[in-house]
C-alpha positions as CSV (number, residue, x, y, z in Angstrom):
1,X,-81.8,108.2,2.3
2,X,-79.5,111.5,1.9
3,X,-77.8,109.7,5.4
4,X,-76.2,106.9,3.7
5,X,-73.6,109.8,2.7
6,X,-70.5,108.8,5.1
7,X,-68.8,111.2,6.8
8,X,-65.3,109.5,6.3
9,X,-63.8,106.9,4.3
10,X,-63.6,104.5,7.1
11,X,-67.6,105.1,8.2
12,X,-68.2,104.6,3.6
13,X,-66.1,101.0,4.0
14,X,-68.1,100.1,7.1
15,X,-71.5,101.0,5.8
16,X,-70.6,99.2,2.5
17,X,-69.2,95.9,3.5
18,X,-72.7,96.0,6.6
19,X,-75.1,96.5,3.1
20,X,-73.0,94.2,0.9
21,X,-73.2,91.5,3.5
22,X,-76.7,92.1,4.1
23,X,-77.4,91.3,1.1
24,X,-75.8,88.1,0.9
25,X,-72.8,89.7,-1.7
26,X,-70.1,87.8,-2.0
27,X,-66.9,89.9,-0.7
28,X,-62.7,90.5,-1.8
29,X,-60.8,92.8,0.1
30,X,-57.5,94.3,-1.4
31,X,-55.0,95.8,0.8
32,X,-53.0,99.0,0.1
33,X,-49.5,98.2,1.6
34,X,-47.5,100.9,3.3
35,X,-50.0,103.2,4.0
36,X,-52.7,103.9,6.2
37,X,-55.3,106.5,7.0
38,X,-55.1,109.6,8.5
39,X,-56.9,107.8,11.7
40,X,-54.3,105.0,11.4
41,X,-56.6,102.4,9.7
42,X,-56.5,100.3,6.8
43,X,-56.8,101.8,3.4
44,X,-58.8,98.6,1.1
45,X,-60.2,98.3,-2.5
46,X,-63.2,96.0,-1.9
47,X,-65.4,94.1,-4.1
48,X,-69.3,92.7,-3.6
49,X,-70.9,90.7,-6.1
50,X,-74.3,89.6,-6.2
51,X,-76.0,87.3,-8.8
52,X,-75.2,83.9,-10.8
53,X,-71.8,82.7,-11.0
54,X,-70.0,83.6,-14.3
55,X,-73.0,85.7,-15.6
56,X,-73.5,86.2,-19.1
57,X,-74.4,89.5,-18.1
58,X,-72.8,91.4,-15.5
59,X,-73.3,95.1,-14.2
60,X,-70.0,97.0,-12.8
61,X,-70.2,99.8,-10.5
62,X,-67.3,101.8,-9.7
63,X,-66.6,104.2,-6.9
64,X,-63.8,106.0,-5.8
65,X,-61.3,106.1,-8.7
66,X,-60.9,109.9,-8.1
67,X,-60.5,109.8,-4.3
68,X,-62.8,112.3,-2.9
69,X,-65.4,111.4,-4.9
70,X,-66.2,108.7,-3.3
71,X,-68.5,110.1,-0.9
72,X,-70.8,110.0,-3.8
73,X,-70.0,106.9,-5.0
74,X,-69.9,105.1,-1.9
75,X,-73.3,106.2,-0.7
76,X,-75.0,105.2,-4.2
77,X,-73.3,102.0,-4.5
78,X,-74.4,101.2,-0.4
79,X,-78.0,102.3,-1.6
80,X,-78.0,99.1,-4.3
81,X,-77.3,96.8,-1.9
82,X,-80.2,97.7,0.4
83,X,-83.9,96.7,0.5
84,X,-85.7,96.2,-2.7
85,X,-82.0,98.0,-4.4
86,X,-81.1,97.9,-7.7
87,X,-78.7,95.0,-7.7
88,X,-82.1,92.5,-6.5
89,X,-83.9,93.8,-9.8
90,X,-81.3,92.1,-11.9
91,X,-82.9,88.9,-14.3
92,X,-81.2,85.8,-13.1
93,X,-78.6,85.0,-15.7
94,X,-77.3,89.3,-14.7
95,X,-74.8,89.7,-12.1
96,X,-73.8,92.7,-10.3
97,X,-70.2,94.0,-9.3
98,X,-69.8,96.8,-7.0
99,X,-66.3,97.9,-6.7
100,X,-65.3,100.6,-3.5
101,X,-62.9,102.6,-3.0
102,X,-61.0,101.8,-6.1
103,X,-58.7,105.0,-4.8
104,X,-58.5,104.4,-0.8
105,X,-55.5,106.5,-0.2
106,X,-57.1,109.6,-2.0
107,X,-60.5,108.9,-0.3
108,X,-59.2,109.1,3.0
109,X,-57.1,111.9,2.5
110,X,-59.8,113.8,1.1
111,X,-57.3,114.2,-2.2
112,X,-58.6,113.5,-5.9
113,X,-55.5,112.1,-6.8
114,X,-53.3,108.7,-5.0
115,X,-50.8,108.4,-2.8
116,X,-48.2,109.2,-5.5
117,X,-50.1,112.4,-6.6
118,X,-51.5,110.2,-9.7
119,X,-54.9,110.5,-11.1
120,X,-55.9,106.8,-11.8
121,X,-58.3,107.9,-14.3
122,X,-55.0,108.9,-16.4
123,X,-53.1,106.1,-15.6
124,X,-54.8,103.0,-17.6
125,X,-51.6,104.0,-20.6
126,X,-48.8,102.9,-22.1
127,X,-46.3,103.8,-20.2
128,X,-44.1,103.2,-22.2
129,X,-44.9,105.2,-24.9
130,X,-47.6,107.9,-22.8
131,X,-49.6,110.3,-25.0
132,X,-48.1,113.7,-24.6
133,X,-50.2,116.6,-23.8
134,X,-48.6,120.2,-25.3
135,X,-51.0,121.6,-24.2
136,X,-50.5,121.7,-20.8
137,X,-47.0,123.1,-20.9
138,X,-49.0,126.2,-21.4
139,X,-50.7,125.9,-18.0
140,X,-48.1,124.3,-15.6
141,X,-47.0,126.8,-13.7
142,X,-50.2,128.8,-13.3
143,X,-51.3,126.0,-11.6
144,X,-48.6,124.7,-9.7
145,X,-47.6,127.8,-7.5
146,X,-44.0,128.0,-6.3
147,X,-44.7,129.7,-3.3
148,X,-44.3,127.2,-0.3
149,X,-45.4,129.9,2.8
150,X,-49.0,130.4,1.7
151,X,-51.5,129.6,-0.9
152,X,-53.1,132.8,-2.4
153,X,-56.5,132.1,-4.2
154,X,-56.6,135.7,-5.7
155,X,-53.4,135.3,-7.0
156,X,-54.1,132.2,-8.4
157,X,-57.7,133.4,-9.9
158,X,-55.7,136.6,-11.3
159,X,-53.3,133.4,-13.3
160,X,-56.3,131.0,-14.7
161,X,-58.4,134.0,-16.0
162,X,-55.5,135.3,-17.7
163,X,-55.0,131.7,-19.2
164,X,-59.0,131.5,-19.8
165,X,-58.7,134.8,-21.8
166,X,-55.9,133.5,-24.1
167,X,-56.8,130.4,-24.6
168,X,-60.5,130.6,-24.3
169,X,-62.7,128.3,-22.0
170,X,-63.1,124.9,-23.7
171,X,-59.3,124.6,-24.7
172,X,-58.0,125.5,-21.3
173,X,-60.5,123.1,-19.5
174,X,-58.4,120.2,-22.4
175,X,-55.0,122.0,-21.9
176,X,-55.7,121.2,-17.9
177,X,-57.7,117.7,-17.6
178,X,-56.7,116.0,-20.5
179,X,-53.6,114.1,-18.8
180,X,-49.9,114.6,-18.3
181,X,-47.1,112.7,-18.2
182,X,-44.1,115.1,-17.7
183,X,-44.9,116.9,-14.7
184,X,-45.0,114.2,-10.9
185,X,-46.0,117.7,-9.0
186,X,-48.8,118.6,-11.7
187,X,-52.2,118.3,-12.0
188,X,-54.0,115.6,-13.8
189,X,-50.7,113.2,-14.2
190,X,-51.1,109.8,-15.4
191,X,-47.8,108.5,-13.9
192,X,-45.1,106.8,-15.4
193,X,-46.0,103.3,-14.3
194,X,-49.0,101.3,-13.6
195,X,-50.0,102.2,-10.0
196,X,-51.0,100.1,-7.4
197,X,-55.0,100.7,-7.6
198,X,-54.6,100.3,-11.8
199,X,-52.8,96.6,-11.0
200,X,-56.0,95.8,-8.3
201,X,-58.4,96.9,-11.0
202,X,-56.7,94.8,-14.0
203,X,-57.1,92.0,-11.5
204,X,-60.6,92.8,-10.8
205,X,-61.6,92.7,-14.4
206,X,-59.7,89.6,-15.6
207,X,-61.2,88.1,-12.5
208,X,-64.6,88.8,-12.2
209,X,-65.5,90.5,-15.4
210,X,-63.8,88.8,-18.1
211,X,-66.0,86.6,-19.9
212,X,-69.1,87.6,-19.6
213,X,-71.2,88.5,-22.9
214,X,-72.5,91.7,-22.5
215,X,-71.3,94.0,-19.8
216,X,-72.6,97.5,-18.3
217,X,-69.8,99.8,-17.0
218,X,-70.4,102.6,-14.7
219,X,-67.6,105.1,-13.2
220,X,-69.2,107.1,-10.4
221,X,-68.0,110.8,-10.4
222,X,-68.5,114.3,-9.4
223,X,-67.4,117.8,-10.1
224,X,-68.2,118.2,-13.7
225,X,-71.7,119.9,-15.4
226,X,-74.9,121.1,-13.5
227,X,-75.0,121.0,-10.0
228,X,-76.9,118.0,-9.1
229,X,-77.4,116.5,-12.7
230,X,-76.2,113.0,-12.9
231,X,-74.9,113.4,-16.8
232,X,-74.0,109.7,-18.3
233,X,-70.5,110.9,-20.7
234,X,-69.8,107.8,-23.4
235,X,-66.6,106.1,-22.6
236,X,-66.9,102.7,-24.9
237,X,-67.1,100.0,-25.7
238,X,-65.2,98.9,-28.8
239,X,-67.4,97.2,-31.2
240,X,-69.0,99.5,-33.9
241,X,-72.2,99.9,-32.1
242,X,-71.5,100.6,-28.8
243,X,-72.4,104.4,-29.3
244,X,-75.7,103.7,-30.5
245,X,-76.5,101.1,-28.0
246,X,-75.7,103.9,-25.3
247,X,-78.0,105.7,-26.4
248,X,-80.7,103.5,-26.4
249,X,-79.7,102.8,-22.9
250,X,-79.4,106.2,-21.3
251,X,-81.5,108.0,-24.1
252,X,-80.5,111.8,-25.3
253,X,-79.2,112.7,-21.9
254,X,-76.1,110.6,-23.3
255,X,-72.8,113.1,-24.4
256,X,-69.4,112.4,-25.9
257,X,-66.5,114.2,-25.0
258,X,-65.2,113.0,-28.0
259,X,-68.3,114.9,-30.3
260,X,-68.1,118.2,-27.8
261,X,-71.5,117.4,-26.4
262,X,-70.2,116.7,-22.7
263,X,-69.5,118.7,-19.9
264,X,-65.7,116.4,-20.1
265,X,-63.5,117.1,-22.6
266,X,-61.2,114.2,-24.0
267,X,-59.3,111.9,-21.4
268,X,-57.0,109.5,-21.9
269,X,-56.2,106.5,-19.6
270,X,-59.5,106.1,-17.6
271,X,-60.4,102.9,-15.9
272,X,-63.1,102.2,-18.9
273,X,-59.9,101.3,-21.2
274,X,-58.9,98.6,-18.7
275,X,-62.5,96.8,-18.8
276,X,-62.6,96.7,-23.0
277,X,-58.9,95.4,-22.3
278,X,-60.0,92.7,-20.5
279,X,-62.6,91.3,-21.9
280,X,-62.2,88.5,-24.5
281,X,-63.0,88.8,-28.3
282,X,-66.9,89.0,-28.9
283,X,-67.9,90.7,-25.4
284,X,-69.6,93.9,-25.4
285,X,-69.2,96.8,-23.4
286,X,-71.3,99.5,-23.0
287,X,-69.7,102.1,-20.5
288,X,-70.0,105.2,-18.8
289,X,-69.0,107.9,-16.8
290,X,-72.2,109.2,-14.4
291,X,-71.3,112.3,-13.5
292,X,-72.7,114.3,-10.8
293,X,-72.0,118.8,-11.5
294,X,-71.2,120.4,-8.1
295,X,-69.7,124.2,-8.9
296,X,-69.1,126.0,-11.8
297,X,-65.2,125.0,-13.1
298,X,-63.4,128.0,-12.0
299,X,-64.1,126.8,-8.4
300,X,-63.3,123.5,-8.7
301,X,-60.0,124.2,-10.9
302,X,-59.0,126.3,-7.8
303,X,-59.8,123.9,-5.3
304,X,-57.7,121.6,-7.2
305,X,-54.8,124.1,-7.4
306,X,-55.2,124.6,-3.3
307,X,-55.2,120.7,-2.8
308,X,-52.1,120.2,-5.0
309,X,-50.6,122.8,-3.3
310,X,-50.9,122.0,0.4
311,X,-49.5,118.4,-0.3
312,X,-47.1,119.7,-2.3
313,X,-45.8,122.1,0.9
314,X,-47.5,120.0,4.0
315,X,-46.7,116.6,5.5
316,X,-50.5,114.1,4.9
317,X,-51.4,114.1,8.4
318,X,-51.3,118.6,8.6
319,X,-52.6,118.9,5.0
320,X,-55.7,116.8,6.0
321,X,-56.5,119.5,9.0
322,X,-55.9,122.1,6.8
323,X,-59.0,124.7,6.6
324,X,-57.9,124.6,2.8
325,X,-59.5,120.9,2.9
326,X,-62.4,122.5,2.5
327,X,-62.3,123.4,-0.7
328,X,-61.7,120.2,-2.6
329,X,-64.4,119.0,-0.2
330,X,-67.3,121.7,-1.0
331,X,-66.1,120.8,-4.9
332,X,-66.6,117.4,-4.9
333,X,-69.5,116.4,-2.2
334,X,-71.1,119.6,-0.6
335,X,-71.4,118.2,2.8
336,X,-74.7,120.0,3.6
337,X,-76.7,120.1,0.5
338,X,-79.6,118.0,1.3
339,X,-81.1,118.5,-2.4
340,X,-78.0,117.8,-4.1
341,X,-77.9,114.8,-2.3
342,X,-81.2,113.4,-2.8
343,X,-80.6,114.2,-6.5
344,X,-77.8,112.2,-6.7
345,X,-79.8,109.1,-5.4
346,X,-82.4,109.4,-7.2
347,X,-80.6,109.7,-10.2
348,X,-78.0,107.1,-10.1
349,X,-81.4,104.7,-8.6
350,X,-82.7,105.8,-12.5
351,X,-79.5,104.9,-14.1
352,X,-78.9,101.8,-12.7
353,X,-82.1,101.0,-13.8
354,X,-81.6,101.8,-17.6
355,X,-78.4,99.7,-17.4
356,X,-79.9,96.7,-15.8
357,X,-82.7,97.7,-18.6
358,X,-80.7,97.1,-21.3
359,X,-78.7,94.4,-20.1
360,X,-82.2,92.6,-20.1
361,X,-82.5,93.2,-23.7
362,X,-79.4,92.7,-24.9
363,X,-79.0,89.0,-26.1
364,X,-77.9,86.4,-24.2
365,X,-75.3,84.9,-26.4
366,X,-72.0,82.8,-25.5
367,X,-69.6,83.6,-22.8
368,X,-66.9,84.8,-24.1
């Protein structure tokens, strides 16, 4: 199964949309305007849904909101649409949502962030009055080298250990991934408007999510934690037992960046903010973040750094041939780690499960 890993955005959206329409899903297509892929196709945000129409419970699967890691995401999301998959195990009032690509421009350009250098999992704000991180002042220009001739990963190294050593390990990691407003060129910047993937999303949810009772969120990502662990990190609901009802979901593998127990340290703006937004008074929501470790945080910090850096300094179509593309692409989906792979399957086929689990349980109750 470790093959259903595409090699390319446009080979993920192919073997998604063959699966989802395979399975008799029923498909939307969102168009990115005014860009296109590095091999001059389209760049799309596209939903399949399976299951009853307006569900009272309703599983949502989402790939691709930081870029790159949609390699992951894509390949488990393709693997629930096949065969005896996940999404045909749902009870009959249950529906499933699998949302790809939620970041096309980044997942074709091999980038974490979007086409205006924003991480969409920092964006879901207000922008209006955007929740200021001091912290990072500390760490700007460590991580945003001036120098546009030629990135230098020793020099850079030298810089973040420095910073490591001051600061110490935890509060750097929150100085750095927390979220920034100030700083377009930075790392981990929210933006200063809603971008175009955030607007598709709000659509999405108000769409297809809104209403039902009792909804299962799950935000497909890599980089953080264990290599090959699939670590579920709380990110809501909002009614005073959402918590708890994690935990009977996912059981004590469950953390909280929130109570120090995760591999993440507190975000703000992530795409789980925009599904409690949306849904009406009553609903509950029960989401996480599955997150799948790749390299210790040093590395992937400074494959970060490199990425920002070349398309800081390099037109898209030269910074995607770059030999420093490698970096950000070892970080996020090690292209030929067959064990990490099958990992990954195995454990987002268990997690799936437990949601769809405790969606079952859960009871039925009004639409909201």
């Amino acid at each position: 199964m470790t093959d259903l890993f595409p090699t390319d955005y446009a080979r993920a959206r192919s073997d998604f949309r063959h699966a989802a329409e395979a399975a008799g899903a029923r498909l939307r297509t969102f168009v990115l305007p005014e860009h296109r892929g590095p091999d001059g196709g389209e760049l799309c945000v596209d939903t399949a849904y399976l299951g009853p129409t307006g569900p009272a419970k309703l599983l949502v699967t989402v790939s691709g909101t930081h870029g790159i890691e949609g390699f992951c995401g894509s390949a488990c999301q393709t693997r629930i649409l096949l065969g005896e998959g996940v999404a045909r195990s749902a009870g009959r009032d249950t529906g499933v949502l699998l949302v790809h690509a939620l970041n096309p421009y980044g997942f074709a350009h091999l980038r974490r962030v979007n086409e205006d250098n924003i991480d969409l999992n920092r964006n879901f704000v207000d922008h209006d009055d955007p929740p200021h991180n001091d912290a990072y002042e500390l760490v700007h220009a460590a991580l945003v080298p001036p120098d546009a001739g030629a990135f230098s990963p020793s020099t850079l190294v030298a810089e973040l250990t420095g910073l490591q050593e001051r600061l110490g390990p935890r509060v750097l990691q929150e100085a750095v991934t927390r979220g920034q407003y100030r700083h377009p060129d930075g790392l981990f910047y929210g933006g200063r408007q809603a971008c175009w993937s955030h607007r598709v999303f709000r659509a999405v949810v108000a769409e297809q999510v809104a209403g039902a009772a009792h909804v299962a969120y799950i935000d497909l990502h890599t980089g953080l934690g264990e290599r090959g662990v699939g670590e579920p990190i709380f990110r809501g609901g909002r009614d005073a037992g959402a918590f708890d009802r994690a935990r009977r979901w996912y059981g004590d593998a469950l953390t909280a960046s929130e109570q120090g127990t995760s591999s993440s340290t507190p975000i703000v703006g992530n795409t789980a903010a925009a599904v409690a937004d949306g849904l009406g008074a009553g609903s509950e929501l029960t989401a996480i973040t599955l997150e799948f470790g790749t390299l210790p945080g040093p590395e992937v910090l400074l494959a970060l750094c490199a990425d920002n850096w070349l398309h800081q300094h390099r037109e898209p179509a030269e910074a995607v041939r770059s030999e420093l593309k490698q970096l950000i692409r070892t970080a996020f989906c090690p292209a030929a780690d067959e064990l990490w792979r099958s990992q990954v399957l195995r454990r987002a086929r268990e997690v799936f499960d437990q949601a769809l689990t405790g969606l079952a349980d859960a009871k039925p109750g009004p639409r909201a």
